[in-house]
C-alpha positions in Angstrom: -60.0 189.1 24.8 -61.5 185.5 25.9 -58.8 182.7 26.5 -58.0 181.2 23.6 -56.8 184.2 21.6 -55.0 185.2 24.6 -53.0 182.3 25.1 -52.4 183.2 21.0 -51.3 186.9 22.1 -49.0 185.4 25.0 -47.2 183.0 22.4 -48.2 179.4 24.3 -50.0 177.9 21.4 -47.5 176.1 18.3 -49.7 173.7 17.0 -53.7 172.2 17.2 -56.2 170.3 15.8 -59.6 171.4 14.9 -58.9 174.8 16.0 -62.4 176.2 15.5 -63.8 173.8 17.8 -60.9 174.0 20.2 -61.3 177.4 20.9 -64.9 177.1 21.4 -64.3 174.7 24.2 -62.0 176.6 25.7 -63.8 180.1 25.4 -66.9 178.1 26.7 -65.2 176.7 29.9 -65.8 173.3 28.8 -62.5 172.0 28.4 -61.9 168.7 30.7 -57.8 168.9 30.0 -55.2 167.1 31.1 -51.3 167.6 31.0 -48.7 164.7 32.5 -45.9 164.7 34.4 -43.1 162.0 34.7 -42.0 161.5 38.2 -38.8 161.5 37.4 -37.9 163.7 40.8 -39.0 164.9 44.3 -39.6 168.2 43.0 -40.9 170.2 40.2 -38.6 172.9 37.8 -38.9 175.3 35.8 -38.9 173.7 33.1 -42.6 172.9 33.8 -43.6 176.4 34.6 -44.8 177.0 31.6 -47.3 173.9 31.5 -48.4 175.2 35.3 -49.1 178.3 34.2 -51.4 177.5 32.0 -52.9 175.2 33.7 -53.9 178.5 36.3 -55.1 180.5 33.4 -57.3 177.9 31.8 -58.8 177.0 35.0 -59.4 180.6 36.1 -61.5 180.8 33.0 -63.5 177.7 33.9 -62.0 175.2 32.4 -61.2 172.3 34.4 -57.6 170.7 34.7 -56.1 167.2 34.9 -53.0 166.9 36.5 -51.6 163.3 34.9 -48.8 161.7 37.2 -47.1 159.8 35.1 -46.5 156.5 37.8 -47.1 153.9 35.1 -45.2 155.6 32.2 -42.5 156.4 34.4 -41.8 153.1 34.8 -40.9 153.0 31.2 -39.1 156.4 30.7 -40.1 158.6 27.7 -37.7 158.3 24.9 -38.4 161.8 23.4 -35.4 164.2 23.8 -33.2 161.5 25.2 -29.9 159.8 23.7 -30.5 156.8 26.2 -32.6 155.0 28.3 -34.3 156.2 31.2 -33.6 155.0 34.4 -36.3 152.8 36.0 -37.8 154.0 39.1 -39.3 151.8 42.0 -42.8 152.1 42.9 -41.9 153.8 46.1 -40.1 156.2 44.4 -42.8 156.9 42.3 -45.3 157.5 45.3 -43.0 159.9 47.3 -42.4 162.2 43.8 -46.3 162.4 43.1 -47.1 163.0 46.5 -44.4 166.2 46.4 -45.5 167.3 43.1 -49.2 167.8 44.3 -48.6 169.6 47.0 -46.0 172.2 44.8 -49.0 172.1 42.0 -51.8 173.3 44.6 -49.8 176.7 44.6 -50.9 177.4 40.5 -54.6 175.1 41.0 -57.3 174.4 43.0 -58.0 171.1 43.6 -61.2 169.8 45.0 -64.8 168.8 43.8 -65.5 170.1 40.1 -62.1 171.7 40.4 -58.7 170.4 39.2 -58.5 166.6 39.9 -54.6 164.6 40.2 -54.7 161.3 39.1 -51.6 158.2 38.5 -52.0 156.6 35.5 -50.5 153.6 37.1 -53.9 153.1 39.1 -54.8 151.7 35.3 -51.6 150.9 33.4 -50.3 148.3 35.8 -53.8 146.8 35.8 -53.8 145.9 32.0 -53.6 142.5 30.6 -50.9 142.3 27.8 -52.6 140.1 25.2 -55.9 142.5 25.6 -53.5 145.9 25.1 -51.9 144.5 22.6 -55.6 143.3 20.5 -57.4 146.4 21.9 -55.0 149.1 21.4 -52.1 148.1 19.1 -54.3 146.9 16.5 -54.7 150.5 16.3 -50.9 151.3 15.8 -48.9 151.6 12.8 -45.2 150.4 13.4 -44.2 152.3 10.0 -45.9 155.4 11.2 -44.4 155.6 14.7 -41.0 154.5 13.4 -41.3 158.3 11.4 -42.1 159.7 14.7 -39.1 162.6 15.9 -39.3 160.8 19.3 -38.2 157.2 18.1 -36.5 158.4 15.0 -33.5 160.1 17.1 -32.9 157.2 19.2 -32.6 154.4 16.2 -28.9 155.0 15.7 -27.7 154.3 19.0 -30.9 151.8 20.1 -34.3 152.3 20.7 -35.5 149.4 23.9 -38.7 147.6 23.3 -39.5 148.7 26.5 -39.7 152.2 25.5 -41.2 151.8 22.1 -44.8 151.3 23.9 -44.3 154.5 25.2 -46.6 156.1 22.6 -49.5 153.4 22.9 -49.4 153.8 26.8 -49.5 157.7 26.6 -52.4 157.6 24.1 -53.8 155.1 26.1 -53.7 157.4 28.8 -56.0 159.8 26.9 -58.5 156.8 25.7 -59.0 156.2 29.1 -59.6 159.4 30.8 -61.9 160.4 27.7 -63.8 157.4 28.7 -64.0 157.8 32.5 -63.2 161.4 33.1 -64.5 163.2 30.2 -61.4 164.9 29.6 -61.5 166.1 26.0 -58.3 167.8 25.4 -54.9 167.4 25.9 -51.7 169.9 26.4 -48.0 169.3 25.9 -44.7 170.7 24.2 -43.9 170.1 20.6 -41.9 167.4 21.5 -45.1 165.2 22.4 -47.0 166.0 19.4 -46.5 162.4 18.1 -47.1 161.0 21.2 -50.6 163.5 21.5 -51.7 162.7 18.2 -51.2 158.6 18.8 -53.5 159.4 21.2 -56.3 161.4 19.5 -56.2 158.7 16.8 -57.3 156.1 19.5 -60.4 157.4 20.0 -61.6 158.4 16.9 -60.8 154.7 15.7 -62.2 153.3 18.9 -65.2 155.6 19.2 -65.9 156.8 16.1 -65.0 159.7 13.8 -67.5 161.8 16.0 -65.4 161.5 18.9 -64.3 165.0 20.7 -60.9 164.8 21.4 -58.6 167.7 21.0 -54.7 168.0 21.7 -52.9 171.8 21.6 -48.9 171.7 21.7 -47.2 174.5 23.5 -44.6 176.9 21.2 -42.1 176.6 23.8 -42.3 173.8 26.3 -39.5 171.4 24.7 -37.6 175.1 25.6 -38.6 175.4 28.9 -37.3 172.1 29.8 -34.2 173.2 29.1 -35.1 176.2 31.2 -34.8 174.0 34.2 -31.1 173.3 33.8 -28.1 176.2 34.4 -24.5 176.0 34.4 -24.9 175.5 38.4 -27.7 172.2 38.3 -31.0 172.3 38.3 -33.4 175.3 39.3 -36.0 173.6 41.4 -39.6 174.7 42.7 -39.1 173.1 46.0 -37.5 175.9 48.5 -35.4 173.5 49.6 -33.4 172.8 46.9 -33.5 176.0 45.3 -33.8 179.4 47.6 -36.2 181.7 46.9 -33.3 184.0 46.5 -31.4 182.1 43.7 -35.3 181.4 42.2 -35.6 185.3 41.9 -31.7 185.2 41.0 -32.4 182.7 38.2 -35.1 185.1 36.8 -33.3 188.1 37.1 -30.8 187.0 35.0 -32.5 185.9 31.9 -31.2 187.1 28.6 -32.0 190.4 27.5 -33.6 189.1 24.1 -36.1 186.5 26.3 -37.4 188.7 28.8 -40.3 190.0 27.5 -41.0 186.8 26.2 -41.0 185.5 29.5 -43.0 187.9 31.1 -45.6 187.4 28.0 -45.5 183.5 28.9 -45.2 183.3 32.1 -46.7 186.3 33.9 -50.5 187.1 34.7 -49.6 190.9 34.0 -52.3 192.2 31.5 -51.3 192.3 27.9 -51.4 196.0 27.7 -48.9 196.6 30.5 -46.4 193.8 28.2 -47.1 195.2 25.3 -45.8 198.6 26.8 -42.9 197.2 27.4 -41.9 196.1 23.8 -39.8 198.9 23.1 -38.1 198.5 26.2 -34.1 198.9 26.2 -30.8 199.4 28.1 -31.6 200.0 31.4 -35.8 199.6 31.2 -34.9 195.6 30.4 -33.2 195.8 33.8 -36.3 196.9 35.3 -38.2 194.0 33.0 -36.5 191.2 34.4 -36.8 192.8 38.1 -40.6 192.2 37.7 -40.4 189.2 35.6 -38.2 187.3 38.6 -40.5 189.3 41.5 -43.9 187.8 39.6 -42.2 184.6 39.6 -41.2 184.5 43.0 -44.6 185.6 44.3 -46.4 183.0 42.4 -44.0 180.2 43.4 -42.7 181.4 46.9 -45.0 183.9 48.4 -45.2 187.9 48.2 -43.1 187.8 51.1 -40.5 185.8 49.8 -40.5 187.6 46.8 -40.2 190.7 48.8 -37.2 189.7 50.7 -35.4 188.1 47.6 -35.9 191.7 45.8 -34.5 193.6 48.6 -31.4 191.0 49.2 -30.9 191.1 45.0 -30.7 195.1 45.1 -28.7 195.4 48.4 -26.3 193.1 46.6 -25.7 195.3 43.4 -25.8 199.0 45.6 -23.2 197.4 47.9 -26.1 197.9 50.3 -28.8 196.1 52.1 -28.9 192.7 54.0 -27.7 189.3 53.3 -29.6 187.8 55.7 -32.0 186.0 53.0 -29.2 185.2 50.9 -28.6 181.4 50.4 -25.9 180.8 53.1 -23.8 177.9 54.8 -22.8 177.8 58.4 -19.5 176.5 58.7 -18.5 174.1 61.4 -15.1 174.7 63.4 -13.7 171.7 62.0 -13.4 172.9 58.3 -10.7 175.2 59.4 -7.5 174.1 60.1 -5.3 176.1 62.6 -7.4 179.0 62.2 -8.1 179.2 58.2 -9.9 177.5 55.6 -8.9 177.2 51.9 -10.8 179.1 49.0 -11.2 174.9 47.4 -11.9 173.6 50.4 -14.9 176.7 51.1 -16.0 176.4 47.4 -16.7 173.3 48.2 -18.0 173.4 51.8 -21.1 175.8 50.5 -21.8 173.8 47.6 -20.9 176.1 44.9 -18.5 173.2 43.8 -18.8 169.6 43.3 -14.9 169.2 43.8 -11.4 170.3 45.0 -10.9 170.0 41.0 -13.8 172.3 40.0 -13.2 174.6 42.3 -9.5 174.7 41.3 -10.6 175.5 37.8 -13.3 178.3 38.6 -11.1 180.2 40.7 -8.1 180.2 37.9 -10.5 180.9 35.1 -11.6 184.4 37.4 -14.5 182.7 38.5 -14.5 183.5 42.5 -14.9 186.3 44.8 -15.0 187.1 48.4 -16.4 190.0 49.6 -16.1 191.7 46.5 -12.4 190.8 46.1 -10.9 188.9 43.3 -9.6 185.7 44.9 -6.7 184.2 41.9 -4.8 181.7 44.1 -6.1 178.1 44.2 -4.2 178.4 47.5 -5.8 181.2 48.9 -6.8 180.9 53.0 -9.2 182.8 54.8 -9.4 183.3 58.8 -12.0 182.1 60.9 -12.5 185.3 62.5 -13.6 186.7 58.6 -16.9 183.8 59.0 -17.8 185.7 62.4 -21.3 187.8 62.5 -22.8 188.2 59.1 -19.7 186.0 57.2 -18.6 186.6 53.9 -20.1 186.9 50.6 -18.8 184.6 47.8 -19.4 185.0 44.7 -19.5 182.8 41.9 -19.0 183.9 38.5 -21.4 187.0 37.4 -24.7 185.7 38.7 -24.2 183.1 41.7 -24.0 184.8 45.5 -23.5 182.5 49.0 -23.2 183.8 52.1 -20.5 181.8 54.5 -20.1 182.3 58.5 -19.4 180.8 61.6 -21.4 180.8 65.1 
């Protein structure tokens, strides 16, 4: 199977244009690609997993990648999928979030010389002359026509800025530019850019002619895995530092028993005959699916050894066995407790599993807190130093959510 019909098989591809010719660039390994990035954090999520995986497959099949940092257009905000305005970033900002992203994407592609090339699109945006954009590129624009788009269609009841209504032209000029001086002849992104991607397909073919090879591809599920990057307890970063390994695994191993396979067909480089294997999969066997999807995950993201040691803690967890040594864990310092104890709000808190003496209040009378395995009921509840000693407690937040609390 070459490339294109297996990113088909796997479920990644929604929508495209000039499909024939698509999937002979792709099958060919002549696909100069790109897919952006907004800057909008120090780290990436997994929300963009998806976009990164494929990024890996396309270029282990000799395609080459474009990894757009969004610099310039973040300094406008994307409208699409948002009921207000983007906060602005500073330029400094900016230049600290690329500079982490690369170094996170270099774990999914090789960069280098005729390999995967970064690039900021505000080395060009911020260098354009207003008047000339505006006669060079939104001559090209229908206002009635982007009006209809889904990303500035949402937003009109409640305000749509100016500011962010030459989102589209910048994004396609993004494409217009690095067809001219890169080469790159497709583009990737989730449904919810396809307005966006098309804006900037159209630019070339009515700036270079009919003839002009540019391509765009939308993903089936990227809008989705945004939303993949958000749970009930914040966001589920890439960077090891915000989010363990162990809660990364933990985030994975918990998936829904109707997406699991899906995931693994998406996000996993497991051969399609092993997936498909798994299709009839049930009861326990999806228990064993979403041990592999989270440890393929983890490996790719973390390490094999991480991924071996988040495993083992997940397991040791559910057999009452095992260590919690690689569990996500807070030291405590002497002077949280107070004549020898510390309260259950006050050491929901302390570890982070709570924003607030109020939210912790709440999760604890709704059933949502455990210690050690023990039901803890009362907001009021104290626990004594001497519990914190050696390995500490386990706490444990609602079904999925484990922490590990001691003192030295």
């Amino acid at each position: 199977m070459q490339i294109y019909e297996e990113l088909k098989a796997r479920g990644l591809i929604a929508q495209v244009t000039d499909e024939a010719e698509i999937r002979e660039l792709v099958n060919g390994g002549k696909a100069v690609f790109y897919i952006g990035f907004d800057p909008t954090a120090d780290s990436l999520h997994v929300g963009h997993f998806m976009a990164l995986c494929l990024m890996k497959r396309l270029q282990m099949a000799g395609n080459r990648p474009i990894a757009l940092i969004g610099g310039g257009t973040g300094m406008v905000g994307d409208p699409s999928g948002r009921t207000d305005m983007r906060q602005m970033m500073t330029e400094e900002t900016i230049a600290h979030n690329c500079a982490c992203f690369k170094k996170q994407m270099e774990r999914f592609i090789e960069f280098g010389d005729d390999k995967a090339i970064m690039v900021n699109n505000a080395d060009w945006l911020m260098k354009l002359n207003y008047v000339e954009l505006l006669r060079e590129v939104g001559a090209c624009f229908s206002v009635n026509n982007m009006l209809r788009a889904e990303c500035y269609r949402q937003r009109m009841e409640k305000g749509l800025s100016f500011l962010e209504f030459n989102y589209m032209i910048m994004q396609s000029y993004d494409f217009y530019h690095m067809y001219q001086t890169l080469g790159c002849n497709m583009q990737f992104g989730g449904d919810d850019q396809w307005s966006n991607m098309l804006g900037g397909t159209e630019l070339i073919r009515r700036k270079l002619g009919k003839d002009a090879y540019a391509m765009t591809i939308t993903l089936l599920l990227n809008s989705e895995g945004k939303k993949m990057g958000k749970t009930a307890s914040g966001a589920v970063w890439l960077d090891p530092n915000k989010t363990s390994p162990f809660d990364f695994y933990q985030y994975w191993r918990n998936v829904g028993d109707a997406d699991v396979l899906k995931c693994i067909r998406m996000l996993t480089f497991l051969p399609l005959e092993e997936i498909d294997a798994m299709d009839h999969w049930e009861g326990s066997q999806l228990n064993r699916a979403k041990e592999i999807l989270a440890y393929e995950l983890t490996k790719l993201v973390h390490g094999e050894e991480e991924a071996e040691k988040a495993q083992e803690t997940a397991r040791g967890l559910f057999s009452g066995a095992g260590s919690t040594a690689n569990m996500p864990s807070t030291e405590l310092p002497a002077a949280k407790f107070e004549d020898g104890k510390i309260g259950a709000l006050t050491l929901l808190v302390a570890c982070g599993l709570c924003p607030s003496n109020g939210e912790a209040r709440r999760l604890i009378q709704q059933g949502g807190m455990s210690v050690n395995d023990k039901k803890v009921t009362d907001p009021a509840a104290a626990f004594d130093q001497s519990d914190f000693q050696g390995e500490g407690v386990v706490i444990k937040k609602g079904k999925k959510i484990f922490h590990r609390a001691y003192t030295k």
